[in-house]
C-alpha positions in Angstrom: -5.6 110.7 183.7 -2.7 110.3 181.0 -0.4 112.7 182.7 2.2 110.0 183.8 1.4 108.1 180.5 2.4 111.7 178.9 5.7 112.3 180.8 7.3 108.5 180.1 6.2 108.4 176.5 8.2 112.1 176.2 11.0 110.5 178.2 10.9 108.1 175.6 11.0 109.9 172.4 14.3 112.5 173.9 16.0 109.1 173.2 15.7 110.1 169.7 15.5 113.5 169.8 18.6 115.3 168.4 19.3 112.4 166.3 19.9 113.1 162.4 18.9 109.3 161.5 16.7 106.3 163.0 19.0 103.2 164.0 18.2 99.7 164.7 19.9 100.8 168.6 18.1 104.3 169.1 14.6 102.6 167.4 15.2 99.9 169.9 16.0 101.4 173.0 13.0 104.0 172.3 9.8 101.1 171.6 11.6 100.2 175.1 10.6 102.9 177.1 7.5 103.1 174.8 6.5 99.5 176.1 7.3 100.1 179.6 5.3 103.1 179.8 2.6 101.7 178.1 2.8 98.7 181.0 3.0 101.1 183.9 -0.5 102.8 182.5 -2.1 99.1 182.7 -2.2 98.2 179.6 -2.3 94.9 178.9 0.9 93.9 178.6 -0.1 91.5 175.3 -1.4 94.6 173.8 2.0 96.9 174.8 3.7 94.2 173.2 1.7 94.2 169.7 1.7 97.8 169.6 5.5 98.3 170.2 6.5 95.5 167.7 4.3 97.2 165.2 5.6 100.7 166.1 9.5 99.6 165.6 9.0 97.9 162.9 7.2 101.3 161.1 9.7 102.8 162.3 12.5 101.6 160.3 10.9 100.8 157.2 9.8 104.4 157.3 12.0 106.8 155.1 13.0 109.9 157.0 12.3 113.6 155.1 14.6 116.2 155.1 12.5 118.1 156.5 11.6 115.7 159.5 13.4 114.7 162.4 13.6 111.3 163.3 11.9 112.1 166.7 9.0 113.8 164.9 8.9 110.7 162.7 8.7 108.5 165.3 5.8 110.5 167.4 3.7 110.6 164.1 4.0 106.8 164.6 3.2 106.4 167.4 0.0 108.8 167.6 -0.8 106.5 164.6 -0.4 103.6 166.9 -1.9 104.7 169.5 -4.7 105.8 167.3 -5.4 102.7 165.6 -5.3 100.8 168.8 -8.3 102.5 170.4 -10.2 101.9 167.1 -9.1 103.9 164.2 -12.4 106.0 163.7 -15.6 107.6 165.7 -18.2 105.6 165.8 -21.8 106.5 166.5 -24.5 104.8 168.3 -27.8 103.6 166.1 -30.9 105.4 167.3 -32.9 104.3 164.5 -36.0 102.7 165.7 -39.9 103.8 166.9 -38.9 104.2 169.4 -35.3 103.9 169.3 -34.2 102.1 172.2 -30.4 102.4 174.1 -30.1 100.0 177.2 -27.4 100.9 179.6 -25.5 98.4 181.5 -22.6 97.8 183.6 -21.6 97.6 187.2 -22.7 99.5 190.4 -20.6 102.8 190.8 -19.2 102.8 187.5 -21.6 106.1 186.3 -24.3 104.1 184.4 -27.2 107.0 185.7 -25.1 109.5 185.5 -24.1 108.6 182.0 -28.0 108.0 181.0 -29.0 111.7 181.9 -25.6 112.9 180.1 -26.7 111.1 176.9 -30.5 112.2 177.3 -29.4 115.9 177.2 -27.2 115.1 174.7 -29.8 114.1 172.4 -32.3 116.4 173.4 -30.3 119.6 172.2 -30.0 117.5 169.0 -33.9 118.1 168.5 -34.6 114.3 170.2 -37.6 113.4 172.0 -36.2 111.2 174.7 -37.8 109.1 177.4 -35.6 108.0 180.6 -36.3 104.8 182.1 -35.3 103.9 185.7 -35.0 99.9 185.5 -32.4 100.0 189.1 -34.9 98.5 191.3 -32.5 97.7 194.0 -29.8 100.1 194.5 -31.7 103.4 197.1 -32.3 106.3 195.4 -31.0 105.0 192.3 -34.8 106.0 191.1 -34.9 109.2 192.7 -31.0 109.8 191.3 -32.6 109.6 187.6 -36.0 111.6 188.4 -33.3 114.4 189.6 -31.1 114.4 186.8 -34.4 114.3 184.6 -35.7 117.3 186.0 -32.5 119.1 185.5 -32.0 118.3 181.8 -35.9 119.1 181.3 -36.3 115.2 180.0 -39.5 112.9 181.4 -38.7 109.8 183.3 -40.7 106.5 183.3 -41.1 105.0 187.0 -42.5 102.7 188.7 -41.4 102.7 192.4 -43.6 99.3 193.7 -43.1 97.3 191.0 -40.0 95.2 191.6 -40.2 93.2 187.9 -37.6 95.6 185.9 -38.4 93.8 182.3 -42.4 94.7 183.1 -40.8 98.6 183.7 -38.7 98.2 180.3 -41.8 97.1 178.8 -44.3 99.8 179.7 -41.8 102.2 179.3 -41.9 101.1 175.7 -45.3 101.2 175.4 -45.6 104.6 177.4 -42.9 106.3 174.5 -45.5 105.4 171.9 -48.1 106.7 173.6 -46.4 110.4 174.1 -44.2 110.4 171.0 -41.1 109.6 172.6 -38.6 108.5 170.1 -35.8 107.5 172.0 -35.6 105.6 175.2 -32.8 105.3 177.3 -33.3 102.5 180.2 -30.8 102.4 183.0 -30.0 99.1 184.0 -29.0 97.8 187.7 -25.6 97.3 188.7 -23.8 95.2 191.2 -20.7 95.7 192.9 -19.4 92.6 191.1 -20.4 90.4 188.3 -23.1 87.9 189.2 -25.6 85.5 187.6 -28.6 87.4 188.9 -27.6 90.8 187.6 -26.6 88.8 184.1 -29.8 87.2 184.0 -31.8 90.2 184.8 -30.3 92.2 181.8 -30.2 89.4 179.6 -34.2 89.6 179.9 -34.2 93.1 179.3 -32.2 92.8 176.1 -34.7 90.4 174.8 -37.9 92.1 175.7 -36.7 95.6 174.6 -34.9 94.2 171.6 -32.7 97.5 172.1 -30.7 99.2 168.7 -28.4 99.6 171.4 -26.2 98.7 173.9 -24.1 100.4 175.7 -22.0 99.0 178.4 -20.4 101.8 181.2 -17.1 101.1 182.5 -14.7 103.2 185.1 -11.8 103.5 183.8 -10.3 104.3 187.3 -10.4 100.4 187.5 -7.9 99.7 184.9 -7.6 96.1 183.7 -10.3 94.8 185.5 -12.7 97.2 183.8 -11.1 95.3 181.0 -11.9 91.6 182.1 -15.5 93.2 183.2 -16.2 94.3 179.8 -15.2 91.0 178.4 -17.7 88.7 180.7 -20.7 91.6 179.5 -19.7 91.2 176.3 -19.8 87.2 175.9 -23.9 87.6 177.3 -25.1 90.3 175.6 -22.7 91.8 172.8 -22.9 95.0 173.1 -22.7 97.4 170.6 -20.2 99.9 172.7 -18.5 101.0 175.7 -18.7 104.3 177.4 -15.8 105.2 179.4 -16.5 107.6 182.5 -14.2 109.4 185.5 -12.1 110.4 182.8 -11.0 113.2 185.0 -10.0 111.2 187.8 -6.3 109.9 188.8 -6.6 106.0 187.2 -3.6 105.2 184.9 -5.7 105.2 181.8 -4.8 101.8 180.1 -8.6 100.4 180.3 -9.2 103.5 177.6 -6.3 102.0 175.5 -6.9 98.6 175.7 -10.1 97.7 176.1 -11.1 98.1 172.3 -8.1 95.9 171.2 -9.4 93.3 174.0 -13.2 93.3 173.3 -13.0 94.2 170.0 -15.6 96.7 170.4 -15.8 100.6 170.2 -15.2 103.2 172.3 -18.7 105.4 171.6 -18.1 107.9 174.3 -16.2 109.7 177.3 -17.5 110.9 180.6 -15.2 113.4 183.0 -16.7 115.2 186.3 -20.9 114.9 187.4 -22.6 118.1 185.2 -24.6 117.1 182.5 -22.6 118.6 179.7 -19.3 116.8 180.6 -19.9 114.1 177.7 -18.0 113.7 174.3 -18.2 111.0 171.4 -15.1 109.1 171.7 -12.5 109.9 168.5 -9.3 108.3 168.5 -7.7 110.2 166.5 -8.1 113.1 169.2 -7.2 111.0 172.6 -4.0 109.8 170.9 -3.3 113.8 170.3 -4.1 114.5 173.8 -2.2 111.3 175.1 0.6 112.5 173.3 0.4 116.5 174.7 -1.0 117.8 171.4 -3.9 118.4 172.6 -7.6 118.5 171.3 -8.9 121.8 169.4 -11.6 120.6 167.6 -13.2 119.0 170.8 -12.4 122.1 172.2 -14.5 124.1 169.8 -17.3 121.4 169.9 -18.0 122.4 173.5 -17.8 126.1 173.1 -20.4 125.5 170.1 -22.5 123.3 172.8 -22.3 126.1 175.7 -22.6 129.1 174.4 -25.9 130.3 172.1 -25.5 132.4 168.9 -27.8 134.8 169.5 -26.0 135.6 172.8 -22.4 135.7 170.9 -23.9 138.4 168.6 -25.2 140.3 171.2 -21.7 140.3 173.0 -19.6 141.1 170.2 -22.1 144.1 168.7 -20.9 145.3 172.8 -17.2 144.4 172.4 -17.2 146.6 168.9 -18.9 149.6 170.7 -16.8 149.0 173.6 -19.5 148.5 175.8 -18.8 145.3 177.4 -19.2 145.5 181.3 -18.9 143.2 184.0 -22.8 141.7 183.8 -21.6 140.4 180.5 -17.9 139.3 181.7 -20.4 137.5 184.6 -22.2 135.5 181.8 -19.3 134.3 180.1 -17.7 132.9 182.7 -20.7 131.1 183.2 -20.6 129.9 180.0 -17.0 128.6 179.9 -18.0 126.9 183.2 -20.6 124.8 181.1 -17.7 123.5 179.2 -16.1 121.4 181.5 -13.5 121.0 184.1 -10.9 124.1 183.3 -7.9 122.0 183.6 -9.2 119.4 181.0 -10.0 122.4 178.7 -6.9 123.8 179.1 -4.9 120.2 178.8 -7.0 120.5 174.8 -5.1 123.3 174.1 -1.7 122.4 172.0 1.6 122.7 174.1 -0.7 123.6 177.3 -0.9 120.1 178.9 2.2 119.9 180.3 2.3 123.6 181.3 -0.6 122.9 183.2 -0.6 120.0 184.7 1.5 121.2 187.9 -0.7 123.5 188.6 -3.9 123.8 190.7 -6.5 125.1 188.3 -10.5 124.0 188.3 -13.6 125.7 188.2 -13.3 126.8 191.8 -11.0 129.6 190.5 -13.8 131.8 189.3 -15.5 132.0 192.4 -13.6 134.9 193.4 -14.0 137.1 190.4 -17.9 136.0 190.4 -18.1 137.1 194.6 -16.5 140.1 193.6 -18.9 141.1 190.4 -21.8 140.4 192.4 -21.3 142.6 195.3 -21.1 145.3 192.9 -24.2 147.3 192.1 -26.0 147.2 188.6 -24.5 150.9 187.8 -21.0 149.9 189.2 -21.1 146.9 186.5 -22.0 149.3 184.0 -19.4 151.7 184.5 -16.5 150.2 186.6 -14.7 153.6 186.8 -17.1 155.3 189.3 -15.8 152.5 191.6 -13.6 154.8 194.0 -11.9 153.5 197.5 -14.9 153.6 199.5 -17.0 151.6 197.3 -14.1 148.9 196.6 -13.9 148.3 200.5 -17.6 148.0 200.2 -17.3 145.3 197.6 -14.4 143.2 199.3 -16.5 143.5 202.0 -19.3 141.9 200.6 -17.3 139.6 198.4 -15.4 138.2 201.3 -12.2 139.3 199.2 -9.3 141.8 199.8 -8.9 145.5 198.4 -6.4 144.6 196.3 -7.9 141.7 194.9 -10.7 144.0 193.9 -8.0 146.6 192.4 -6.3 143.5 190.4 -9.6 142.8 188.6 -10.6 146.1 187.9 -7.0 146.6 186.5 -7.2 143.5 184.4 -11.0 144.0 183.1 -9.9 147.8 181.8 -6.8 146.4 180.6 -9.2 143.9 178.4 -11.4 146.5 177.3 -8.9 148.1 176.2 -7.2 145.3 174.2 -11.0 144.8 172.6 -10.9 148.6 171.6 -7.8 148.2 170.0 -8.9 145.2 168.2 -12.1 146.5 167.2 -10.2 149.6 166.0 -7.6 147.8 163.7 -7.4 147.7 159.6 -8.6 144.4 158.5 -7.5 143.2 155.4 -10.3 143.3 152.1 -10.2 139.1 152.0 -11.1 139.3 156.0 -13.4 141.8 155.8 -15.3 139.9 152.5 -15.1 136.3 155.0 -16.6 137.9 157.9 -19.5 139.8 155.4 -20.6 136.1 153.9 
């Protein structure tokens, strides 16, 4: 999403770069190109304007150390900006409560059930017992939609197909939680495909029958400004407690996810990218101004590894890296563990320095399924021990991987080549201190 954003904020700052002090001229012409980069994402050109004045005048109050160039300077600035603008710190969402209630709202299309099902897995592996409630009585399937995604998370959904009264659902969805111990109920809302006084109404009387801890209001950000203006007529009839952003990974400019805090003066609680159930992080700040800015985002990075892939599992591969026994059936299940992570090309933009490196090319999760075909036309002895795999059985295996000899020869080459590399490693000297680290 930020990729343009990225490139004309870079432009900007080689206005500076090379530099050995900040001027009134080069700190001018830079917030410049800051501004007009900041426009061309949709931001709202009021809060481009704020922003810029605040980042120029930083700019030259700020004493310039030896050791730091003046472009540096001025990107630390501007990540502080940037940061600041889109709320400063994380914010969580309250589910305090017996049950705990979160009401979902927003417009048709912008991700509201998708988002509920996200959140309810989220909180389930957090040791949550959560109830989902499907309050769209008008949009088809919308029901079914939620009963599907419940299934696949392994979280209970409240129903009640005839019954066309969504604060009655709300209601004895409520009462149903008690019943079964549920301590947290999520209730997805209807939508329409625009603002209207029935929709308002409706959710207003949902609000006040639930009397939710809170509420979250879902926004595509592929909508830009008008998700904006959106959020603002939600907020003046129910005051939400957050917004959720989704489509993250799509092609929108990204200045609803950069101004919409300053506009509705409310948090960003949490981002959405792509349709599987694990693509959901708590909004930080801090971390989207790094990534705006093509720092990337390690810790959020490590977050999702520590969300996909289980302990016990990571012992049990590493025990095989050390005795060199790591085989394709293991290679196979991490793959399909990195794929639980998220898009690849997000992942990969979280990386420091890789964003821009990557962004040209044409890299998603698609780009395993060769490697997987491949494995799996293998038989269980041939994953075991890859170097009985002579000419006839690699024609046999492009065969049945719909693949090509040599693509078959490049993997093989490139697995031994990595159990090699993990011999290596496992056969290296570490030092006492590392040794002691890895012992406690």
């Amino acid at each position: 999403m930020f990729e343009s954003l990225q490139d004309k904020l870079n432009s900007a700052f080689r206005t500076l770069k090379g530099k050995d002090r900040i001027s009134d001229i080069n700190v001018a012409a830079t917030t410049k190109e800051v501004r007009r980069a900041l426009v061309d994402a949709d931001v709202n050109f009021k809060v481009a304007k704020e922003i810029t004045d605040r980042i120029k005048e930083k700019a030259l109050d700020r004493k310039i150390l030896i050791s730091v160039e003046p472009g540096q300077m001025f990107v630390k600035i501007v990540q502080e900006e940037l940061t600041e603008l889109m709320g400063g710190t994380a914010e969580s969402i309250d589910i305090k409560g017996d049950p705990a209630v979160v009401l979902i709202a927003g417009l048709q299309g912008s991700g509201k059930t998708t988002f509920s099902g996200k959140l309810a897995s989220m909180l389930k592996k957090q040791g949550r017992n959560v109830l989902l409630t499907a309050c769209d009585i008008y949009r088809p399937a919308a029901i079914e939609q939620l009963k599907v995604l419940g299934e696949q998370i392994g979280v209970e959904v409240y129903s009640e197909p005839e019954n066309k009264n969504a604060v009655e659902i709300a209601t004895n969805a409520i009462a149903h939680a008690r019943k079964t111990n549920k301590k947290i109920v999520i209730v997805d809302t209807a939508g329409r495909l625009a603002v209207d006084e029935v929709m308002m109404q409706e959710v207003e009387d949902i609000k006040k029958a639930v009397k939710p801890t809170e509420i979250l209001f879902v926004v595509d950000s592929m909508t830009g400004q008008d998700a904006v203006n959106t959020a603002k007529t939600f907020n003046e009839r129910l005051n939400f407690d957050g917004v959720v952003l989704t489509k993250l990974d799509g092609d929108s400019r990204g200045g609803a996810a950069l101004s919409i805090r300053q506009v509705v003066e409310k948090p960003i609680k949490f981002i959405s990218t792509g349709e599987k159930m694990e693509a959901l992080d708590a909004f930080h700040p801090d971390r989207m101004a790094s990534r705006i800015l093509g720092m990337g985002d390690v810790v959020s990075l490590v977050e999702r590894a520590q969300q996909a892939f289980d302990e016990d599992e990571a012992k049990r591969i590493n025990a095989k890296m050390r005795a060199n026994k790591f085989d394709f059936d293991d290679f196979l299940g991490q793959l399909q563990q990195i794929k639980k992570m998220g898009n690849i090309k997000d992942l990969v933009g979280m990386i420091p320095g890789m964003g821009n490196a990557m962004k040209d090319l044409d890299v998603d999760n698609d780009s395993f399924k060769p490697i997987e075909a491949i494995i799996q036309s293998m038989t269980k002895k041939e994953r075991e021990t890859p170097t009985i795999i002579d000419g006839s059985r690699k024609k046999r295996i492009a065969n049945g991987s719909g693949t090509s000899v040599q693509e078959v020869n490049n993997l093989l080459k490139q697995f031994d080549e990595m159990r090699k590399m993990m011999k290596k490693m496992n056969t290296m000297q570490m030092p006492a201190a590392i040794k002691s680290a890895v012992r406690r």
